[in-house]
C-alpha positions in Angstrom: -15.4 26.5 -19.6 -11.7 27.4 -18.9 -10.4 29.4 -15.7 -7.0 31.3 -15.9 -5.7 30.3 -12.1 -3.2 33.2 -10.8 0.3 31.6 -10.2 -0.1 32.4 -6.2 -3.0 29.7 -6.3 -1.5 27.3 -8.0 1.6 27.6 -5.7 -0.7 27.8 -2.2 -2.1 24.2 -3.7 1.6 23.0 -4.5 2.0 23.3 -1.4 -1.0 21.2 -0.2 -2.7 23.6 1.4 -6.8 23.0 1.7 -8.5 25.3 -1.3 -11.1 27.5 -0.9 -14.3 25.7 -3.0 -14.7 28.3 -5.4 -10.9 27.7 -6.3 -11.4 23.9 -6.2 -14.6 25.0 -8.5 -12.2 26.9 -10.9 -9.6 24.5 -10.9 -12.1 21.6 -11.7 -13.6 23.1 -14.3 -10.4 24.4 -15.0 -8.7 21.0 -15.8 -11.9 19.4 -17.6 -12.0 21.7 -20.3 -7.7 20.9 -20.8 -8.8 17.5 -21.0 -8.6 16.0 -25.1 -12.1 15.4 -26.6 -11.7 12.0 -27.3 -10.9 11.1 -23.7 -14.4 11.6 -23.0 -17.2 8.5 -22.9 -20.1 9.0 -25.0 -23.2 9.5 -22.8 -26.5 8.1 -23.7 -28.6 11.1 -22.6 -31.4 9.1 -22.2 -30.3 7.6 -18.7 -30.2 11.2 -17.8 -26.6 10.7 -16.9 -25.2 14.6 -15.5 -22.3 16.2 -16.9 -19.2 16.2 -14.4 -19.6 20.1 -14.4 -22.3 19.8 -12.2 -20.0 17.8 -9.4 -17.8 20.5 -9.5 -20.5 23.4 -9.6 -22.4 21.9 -6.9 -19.2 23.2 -4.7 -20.0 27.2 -5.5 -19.4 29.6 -2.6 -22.8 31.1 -3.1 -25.9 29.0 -2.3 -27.4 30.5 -5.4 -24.8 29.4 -8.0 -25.0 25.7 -6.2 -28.4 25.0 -6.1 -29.4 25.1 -10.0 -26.4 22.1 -10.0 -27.6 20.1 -6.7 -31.4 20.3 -8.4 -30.1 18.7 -11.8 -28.2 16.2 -9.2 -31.3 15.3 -8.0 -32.9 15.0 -10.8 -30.8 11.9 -12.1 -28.8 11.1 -9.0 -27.3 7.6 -8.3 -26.1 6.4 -4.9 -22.5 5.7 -6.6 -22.2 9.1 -7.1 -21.9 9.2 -3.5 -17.8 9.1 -3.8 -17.4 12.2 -6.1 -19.2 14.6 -3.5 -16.9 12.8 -1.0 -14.0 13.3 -2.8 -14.7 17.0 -3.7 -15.7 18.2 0.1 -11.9 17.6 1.3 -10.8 21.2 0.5 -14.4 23.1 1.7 -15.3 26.0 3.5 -17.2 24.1 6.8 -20.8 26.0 5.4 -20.0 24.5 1.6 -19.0 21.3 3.3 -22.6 21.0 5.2 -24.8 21.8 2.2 -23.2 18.8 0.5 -23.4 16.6 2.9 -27.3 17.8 3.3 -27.8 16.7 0.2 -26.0 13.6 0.0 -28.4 12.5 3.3 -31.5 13.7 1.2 -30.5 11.7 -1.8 -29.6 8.5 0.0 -31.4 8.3 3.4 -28.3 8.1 5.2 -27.3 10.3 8.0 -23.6 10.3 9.1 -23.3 14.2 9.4 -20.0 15.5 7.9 -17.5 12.1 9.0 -16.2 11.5 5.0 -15.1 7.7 6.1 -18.4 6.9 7.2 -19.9 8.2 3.6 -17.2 5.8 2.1 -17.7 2.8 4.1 -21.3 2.9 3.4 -20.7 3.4 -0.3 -17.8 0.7 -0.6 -20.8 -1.8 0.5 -23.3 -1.2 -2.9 -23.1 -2.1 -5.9 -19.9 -0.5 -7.7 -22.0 1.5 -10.6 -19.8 4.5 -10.9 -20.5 7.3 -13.5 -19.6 6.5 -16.8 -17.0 9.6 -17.1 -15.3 8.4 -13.4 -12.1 7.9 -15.1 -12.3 11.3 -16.1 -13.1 12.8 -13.1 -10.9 11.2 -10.8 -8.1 12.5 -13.0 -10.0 16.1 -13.2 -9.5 16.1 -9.6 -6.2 14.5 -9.2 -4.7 17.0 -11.6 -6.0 19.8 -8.8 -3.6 18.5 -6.5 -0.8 17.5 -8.4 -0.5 17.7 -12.4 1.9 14.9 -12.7 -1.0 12.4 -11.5 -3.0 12.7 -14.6 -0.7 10.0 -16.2 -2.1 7.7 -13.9 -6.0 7.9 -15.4 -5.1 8.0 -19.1 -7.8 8.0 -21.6 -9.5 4.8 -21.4 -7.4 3.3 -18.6 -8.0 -0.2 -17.4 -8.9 -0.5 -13.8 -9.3 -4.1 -11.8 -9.9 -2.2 -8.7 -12.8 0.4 -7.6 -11.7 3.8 -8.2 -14.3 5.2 -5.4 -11.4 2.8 -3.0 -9.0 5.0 -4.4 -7.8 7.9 -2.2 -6.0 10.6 -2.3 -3.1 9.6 0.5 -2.0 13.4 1.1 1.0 13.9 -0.3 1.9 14.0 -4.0 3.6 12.4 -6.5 7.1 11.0 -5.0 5.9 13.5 -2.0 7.5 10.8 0.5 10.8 10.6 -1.5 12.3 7.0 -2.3 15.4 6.2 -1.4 17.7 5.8 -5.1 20.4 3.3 -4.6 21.1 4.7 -0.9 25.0 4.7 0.7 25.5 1.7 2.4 28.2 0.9 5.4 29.7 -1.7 6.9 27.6 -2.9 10.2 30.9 -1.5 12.3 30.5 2.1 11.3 26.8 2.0 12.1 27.2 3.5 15.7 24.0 5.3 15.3 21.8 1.6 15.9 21.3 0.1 18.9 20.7 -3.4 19.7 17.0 -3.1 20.4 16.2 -1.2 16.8 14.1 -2.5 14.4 15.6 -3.8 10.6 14.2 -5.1 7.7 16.8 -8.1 6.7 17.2 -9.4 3.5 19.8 -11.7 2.0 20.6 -12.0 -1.9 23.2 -14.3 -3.1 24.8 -14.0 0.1 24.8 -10.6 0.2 23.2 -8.9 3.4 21.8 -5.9 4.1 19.5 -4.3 6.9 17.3 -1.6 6.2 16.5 0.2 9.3 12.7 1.2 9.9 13.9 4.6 11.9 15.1 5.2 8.0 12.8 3.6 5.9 9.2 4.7 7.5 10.3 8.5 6.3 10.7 7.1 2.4 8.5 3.6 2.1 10.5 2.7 -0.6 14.4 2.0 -1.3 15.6 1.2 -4.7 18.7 -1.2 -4.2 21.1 -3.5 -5.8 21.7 -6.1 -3.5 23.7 -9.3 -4.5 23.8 -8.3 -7.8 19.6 -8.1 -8.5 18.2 -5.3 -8.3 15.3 -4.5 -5.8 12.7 -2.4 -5.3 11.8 -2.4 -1.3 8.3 -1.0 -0.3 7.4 -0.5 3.2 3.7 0.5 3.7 3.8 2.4 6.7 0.0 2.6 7.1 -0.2 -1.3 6.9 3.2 -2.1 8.2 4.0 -4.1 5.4 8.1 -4.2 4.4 8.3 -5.8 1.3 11.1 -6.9 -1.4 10.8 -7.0 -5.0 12.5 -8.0 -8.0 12.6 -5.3 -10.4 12.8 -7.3 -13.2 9.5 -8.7 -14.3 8.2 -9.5 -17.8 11.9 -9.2 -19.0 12.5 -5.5 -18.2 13.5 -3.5 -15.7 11.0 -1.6 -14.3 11.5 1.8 -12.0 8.8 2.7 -9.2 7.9 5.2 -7.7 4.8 6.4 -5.0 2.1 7.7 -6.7 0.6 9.8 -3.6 -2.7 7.6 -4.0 -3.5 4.9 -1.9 -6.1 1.9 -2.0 -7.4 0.0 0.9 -5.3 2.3 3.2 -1.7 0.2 0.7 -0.1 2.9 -0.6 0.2 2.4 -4.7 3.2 2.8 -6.7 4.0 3.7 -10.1 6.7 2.2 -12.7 8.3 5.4 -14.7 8.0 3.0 -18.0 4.4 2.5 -18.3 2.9 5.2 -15.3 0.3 2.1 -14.3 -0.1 2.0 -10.6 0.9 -1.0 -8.7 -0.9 -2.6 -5.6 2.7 -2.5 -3.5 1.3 -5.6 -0.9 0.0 -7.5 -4.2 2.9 -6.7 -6.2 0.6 -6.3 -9.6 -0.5 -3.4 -11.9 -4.0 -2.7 -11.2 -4.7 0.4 -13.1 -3.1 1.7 -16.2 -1.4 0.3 -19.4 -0.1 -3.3 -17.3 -3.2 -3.4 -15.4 -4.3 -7.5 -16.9 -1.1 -7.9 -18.3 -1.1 -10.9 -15.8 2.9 -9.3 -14.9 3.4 -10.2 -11.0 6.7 -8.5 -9.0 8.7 -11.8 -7.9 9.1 -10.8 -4.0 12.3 -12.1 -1.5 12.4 -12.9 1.5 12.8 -10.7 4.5 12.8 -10.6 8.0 12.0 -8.3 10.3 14.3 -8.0 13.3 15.9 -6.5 15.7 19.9 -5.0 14.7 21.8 -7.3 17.3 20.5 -10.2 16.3 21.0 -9.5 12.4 24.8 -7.8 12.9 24.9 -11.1 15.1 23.7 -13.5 12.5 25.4 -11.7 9.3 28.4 -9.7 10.6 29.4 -8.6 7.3 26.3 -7.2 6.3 26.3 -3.9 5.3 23.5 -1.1 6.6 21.7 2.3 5.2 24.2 5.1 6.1 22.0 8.4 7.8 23.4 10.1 4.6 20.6 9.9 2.6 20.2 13.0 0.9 17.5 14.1 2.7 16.8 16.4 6.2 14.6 13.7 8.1 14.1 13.2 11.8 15.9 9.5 11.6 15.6 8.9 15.7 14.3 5.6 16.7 10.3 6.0 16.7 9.8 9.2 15.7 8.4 8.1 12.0 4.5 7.9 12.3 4.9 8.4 15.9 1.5 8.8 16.7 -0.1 6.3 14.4 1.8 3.6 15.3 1.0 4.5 19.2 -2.8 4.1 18.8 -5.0 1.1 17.2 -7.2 4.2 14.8 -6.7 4.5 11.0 -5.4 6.5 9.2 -7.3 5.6 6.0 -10.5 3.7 6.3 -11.3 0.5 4.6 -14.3 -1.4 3.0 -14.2 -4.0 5.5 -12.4 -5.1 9.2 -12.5 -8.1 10.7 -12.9 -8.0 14.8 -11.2 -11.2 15.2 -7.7 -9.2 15.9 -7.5 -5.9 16.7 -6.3 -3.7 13.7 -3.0 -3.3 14.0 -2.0 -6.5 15.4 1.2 -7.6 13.6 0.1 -10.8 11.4 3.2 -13.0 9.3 1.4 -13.4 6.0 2.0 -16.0 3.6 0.6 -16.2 0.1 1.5 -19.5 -2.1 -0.1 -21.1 -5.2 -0.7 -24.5 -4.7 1.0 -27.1 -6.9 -1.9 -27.9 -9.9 -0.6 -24.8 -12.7 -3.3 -22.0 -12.6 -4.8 -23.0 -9.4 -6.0 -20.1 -7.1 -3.6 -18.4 -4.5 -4.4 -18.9 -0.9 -3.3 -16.7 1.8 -2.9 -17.0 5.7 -1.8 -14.8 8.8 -0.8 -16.1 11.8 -0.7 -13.9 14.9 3.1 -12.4 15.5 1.8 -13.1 19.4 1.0 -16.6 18.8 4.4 -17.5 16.8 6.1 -16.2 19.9 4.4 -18.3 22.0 5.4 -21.1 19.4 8.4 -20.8 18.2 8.2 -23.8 15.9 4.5 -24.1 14.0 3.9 -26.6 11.5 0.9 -26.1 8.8 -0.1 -26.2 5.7 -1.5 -23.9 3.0 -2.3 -24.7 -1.2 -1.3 -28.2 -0.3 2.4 -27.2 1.1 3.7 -28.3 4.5 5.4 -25.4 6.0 7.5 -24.7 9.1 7.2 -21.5 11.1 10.6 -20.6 13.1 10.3 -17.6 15.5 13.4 -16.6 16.9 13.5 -15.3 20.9 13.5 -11.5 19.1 11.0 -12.5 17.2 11.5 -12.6 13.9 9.8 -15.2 12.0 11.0 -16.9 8.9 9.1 -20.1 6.9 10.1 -22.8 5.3 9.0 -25.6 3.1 9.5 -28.4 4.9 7.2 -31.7 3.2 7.4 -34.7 5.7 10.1 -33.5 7.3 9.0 -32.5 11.3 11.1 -30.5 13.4 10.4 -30.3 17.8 12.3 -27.1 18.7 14.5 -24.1 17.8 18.0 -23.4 19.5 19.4 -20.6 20.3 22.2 -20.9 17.9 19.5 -20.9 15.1 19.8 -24.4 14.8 16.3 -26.3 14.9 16.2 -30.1 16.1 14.0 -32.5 13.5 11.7 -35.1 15.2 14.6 -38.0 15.3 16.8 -35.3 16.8 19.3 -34.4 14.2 19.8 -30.0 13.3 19.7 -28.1 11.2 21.3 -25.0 10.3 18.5 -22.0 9.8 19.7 -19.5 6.5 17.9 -17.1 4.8 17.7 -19.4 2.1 16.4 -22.7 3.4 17.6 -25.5 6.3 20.4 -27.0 6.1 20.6 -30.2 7.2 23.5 -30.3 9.3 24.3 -34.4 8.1 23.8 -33.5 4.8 24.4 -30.3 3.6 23.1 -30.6 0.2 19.8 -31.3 1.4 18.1 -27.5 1.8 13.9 -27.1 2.6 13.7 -23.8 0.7 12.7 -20.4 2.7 9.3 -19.0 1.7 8.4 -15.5 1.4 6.2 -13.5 4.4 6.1 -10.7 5.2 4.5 -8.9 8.5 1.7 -7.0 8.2 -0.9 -5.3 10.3 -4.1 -7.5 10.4 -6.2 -4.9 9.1 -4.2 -4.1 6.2 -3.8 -7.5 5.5 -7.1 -8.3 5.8 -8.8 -5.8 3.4 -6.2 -7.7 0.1 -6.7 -10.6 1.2 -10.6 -10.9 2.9 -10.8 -15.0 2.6 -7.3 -15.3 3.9 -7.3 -17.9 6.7 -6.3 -16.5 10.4 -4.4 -18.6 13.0 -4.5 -16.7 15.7 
C-alpha cells in the first residue's frame, strides 16, 4: 500500500513537529511499501508471525479501522513487540495514545498507564526476541522522521546491540551540527572566558587546545586537527562524557557525524564512509557495515578543567573562537541548562545503580590488561572522592596506576608500576615516596632527576555515573 503525502506534511514533520496518527499511519505504510523486496525477511507463517502493517494500522484515528489490527495483534502477540507500540505512540493523539497502551496492559499484564520509559524499562529486562522484520521497521519508522536515517538499517544490517535500546534522541540527522575544523585563537584574544569556565584540554604533539563546554554542549562533536592528527571530539551531553578520538582507524580516515539516535541515553554517531553507527563512549561500530569488524577509535587524553588553570599550564594554547558558523546561545551554562540543574533523565536506561546518584561525575578508566586478547576492565572513581584525594594509587587489568587531582579538580592518570608517589604540589609537581618530583604533562611524569624516565598518561574521561554505568554494568566503583 503506498500513500502520496502532500508536501505541507512532509515539511510540518521536517520540522519535528508531533504527527497526527493517521499521518504517522500513512507515512508508515507509506515508507514500507518504498522499501526493496529483497530487504524483507522471509516469514515462517506458521509461528503466526504479523505483518508490520498491522503495527502501523493499529495507530488508525478511528477505533473501527484499529481494532481488526489490535485483534490480529492479539492473536499472535509477543511481549518483545512491546517496543514497536512504544516507539509508534510518540506522535499520537492522547485518545490513540490510550487505546495502545490498553492494549499493551491486556497483552502483557503490566500496568504503567501512558509513562513510555516505564514500558521500556520493563521490556529492556526480558528476553531480547524482537520480530523477525525489526530491522525493517525501525528503519520504516526512522525514515518518518528523517529520510537520511534509512542508511543506518540497511538491508540485512548487523547489529551487536538491542535495537528496542535504540531511541530516537529528537533531533535529526546532524540536527545538533558538529563543529568542522572550527577557528581557533590564541588564549590572549579569548576575552570572552573567564577563569572559572569549564574546558575540555587536550594536548597532541605539544600542541594545545581547550574546547570550551559553553561552546561544545550546543554541537557534541568538533572535528579537529590538532598537532598534526586529526580528531574527532564527542561530547555526550546527556552522559557528560567529553571524548577524543583518532580518526584514523583501520588505515583510513574516517568522517563522523550524529546520527540523531541514541543508545543507553550515548548519543551514536555515524562515519560518512560506511553510514555504521558508532557507540561515541565505546568508540566501536555497533550497527551497520563495521559493526564486528573488531575496528576500535584509538582515544587521547583529556582533561577537563577549569580555563585559568589550562591558559596557566599551556599559555600558548590556542582556544575555539565564538565564530563558529552558527547563531547559538554560547553564555556560560546556558547549554542544557535545565538538565544539567536536576539529577532526572532525559533518556531512560535498562539499568541504574543506587550506589551514586545519577549524575554524579565519575573519572572512568578502561585498560586491557597485559596477556593479548584478555578482557577489558573498567573502573569509576567518584570526582568527590579524588578531590578529597588528590593522589590515589590502584590498580586495574593488572596495571598500577596513579590518580593526580589538581586543587580545580581536574584529574589526570598515569601508569606508574612500583613507582609510589605521597603528594601533589601546587606547581604540578608530585613528590615520589623517597621525596624526589616530578614534573606532571599531559603526556606522562617526568622525573625531575632524570628526564628520560616518563610513566605514560592514561586515557579517562569524566562521565556521569549513570551513563557510565549502563556501557559499562560490571565496571568497578570507588567511591
Amino acid at each position: 500500500m503506498a500513500a502520496k503525502i502532500p508536501e505541507r506534511t512532509r515539511n510540518s514533520f521536517r520540522k519535528a513537529r508531533p504527527l497526527p496518527v493517521c499521518l504517522l499511519l500513512a507515512l508508515g505504510l507509506a515508507a514500507l511499501s518504498m522499501l526493496p523486496s529483497q530487504a524483507a525477511t522471509p516469514i515462517d507463517n506458521s509461528d503466526d508471525i504479523p505483518p508490520l502493517e498491522l503495527f502501523f494500522q493499529a495507530g488508525a484515528v478511528e477505533d473501527a479501522d484499529a481494532k481488526p489490527a489490535l485483534e490480529a495483534l492479539g492473536r499472535s502477540w509477543r511481549d518483545s513487540y512491546t517496543a514497536m507500540l512504544v516507539e509508534l505512540s510518540g506522535p499520537t493523539y492522547p485518545e490513540i495514545k490510550s487505546r495502545l497502551f490498553r492494549f499493551l496492559s491486556k497483552q502483557t499484564g503490566q500496568f504503567f498507564g501512558q509513562d513510555s520509559q516505564r514500558w521500556l524499562r520493563w521490556i529492556w529486562k526480558q528476553p531480547y526476541e524482537p520480530h523477525p522484520e525489526y530491522l525493517i521497521f525501525k528503519r520504516s519508522f526512522y525514515k518518518i522522521i528523517d529520510p537520511r536515517m534509512v542508511k543506518f538499517f540497511p538491508p540485512g544490517a548487523r547489529s551487536l546491540v538491542r535495537l528496542d535500546e535504540v531511541q530516537w534522541g529528537g533531533v535529526k540527522v546532524n540536527g545538533i551540527p558538529p563543529l568542522d575544523h572550527p577557528e581557533n585563537i590564541p588564549a590572549s584574544e579569548a576575552d570572552y572566558l573567564k577563569d572559572n569556565h569549564v574546558v575540555f584540554g587536550l594536548s597532541v604533539a605539544g600542541s594545545a587546545r581547550a574546547y570550551p563546554k559553553r561552546i561544545l554542549a550546543w554541537h557534541e562533536m568538533a572535528l579537529d586537527r590538532v598537532g598534526g592528527t586529526g580528531i574527532t571530539l564527542v561530547y555526550c551531553t546527556l552522559c557528560g562524557t567529553a571524548i577524543p578520538y583518532k580518526s584514523v582507524v583501520g588505515g583510513q580516515h574516517r568522517t563522523f557525524g550524529t546520527s540523531g539516535l541514541i543508545y543507553r541515553a550515548n548519543k551514536l554517531m555515524f562515519d560518512h564512509e560506511s553510514n555504521s553507527l558508532w557507540s561515541t563512549l565505546l568508540g566501536t561500530p555497533v550497527i551497520g557495515k563495521l559493526a564486528g569488524s573488531g575496528l576500535k577509535l584509538e582515544s587521547l587524553p583529556i582533561v577537563t578543567t577549569r580555563w585559568g588553570e589550562w591558559r596557566k599550564k599551556h599559555p600558548d594554547t590556542t582556544v575555539l573562537s565564538l565564530d563558529t558558523g552558527h547563531e547559538r546561545d554560547y553564555r556560560e551554562g546556558q547549554a542544557y541548562k535545565q538538565y544539567f540543574a536536576t539529577d532526572s533523565l532525559m533518556f531512560q536506561v535498562a539499568e541504574r545503580d543506587k550506589r551514586l546518584r545519577n549524575k554524579t561525575e565519575v573519572l572512568g578508566i578502561v585498560l586491557s590488561p597485559y596477556t593479548p586478547g584478555g578482557k577489558e576492565q573498567s573502573m569509576a572513581v567518584s570526582s568527590r572522592f579524588l578531590k578529597r584525594k588528590p593522589v590515589f594509587q590502584t590498580e586495574l587489568a593488572g596495571h598500577s596506576l596513579t590518580i593526580l587531582t589538581t586543587r580545580a579538580g581536574a584529574n589526570r592518570v598515569f601508569k606508574t608500576g612500583e613507582q609510589g608517589f605521597q603528594r601533589l604540589l601546587r606547581d604540578d609537581r608530585v613528590v615520589d615516596d623517597s621525596g624526589k618530583a616530578w614534573k606532571m604533562t599531559e603526556d606522562g611524569l617526568v622525573s625531575e632527576e632524570n628526564p628520560d624516565r616518563v610513566l605514560p598518561r592514561v586515557p579517562a574521561f569524566r562521565a556521569f555515573w549513570f551513563g557510565w554505568f549502563a556501557q559499562y554494568p560490571e565496571t568497578r566503583l570507588v567511591k
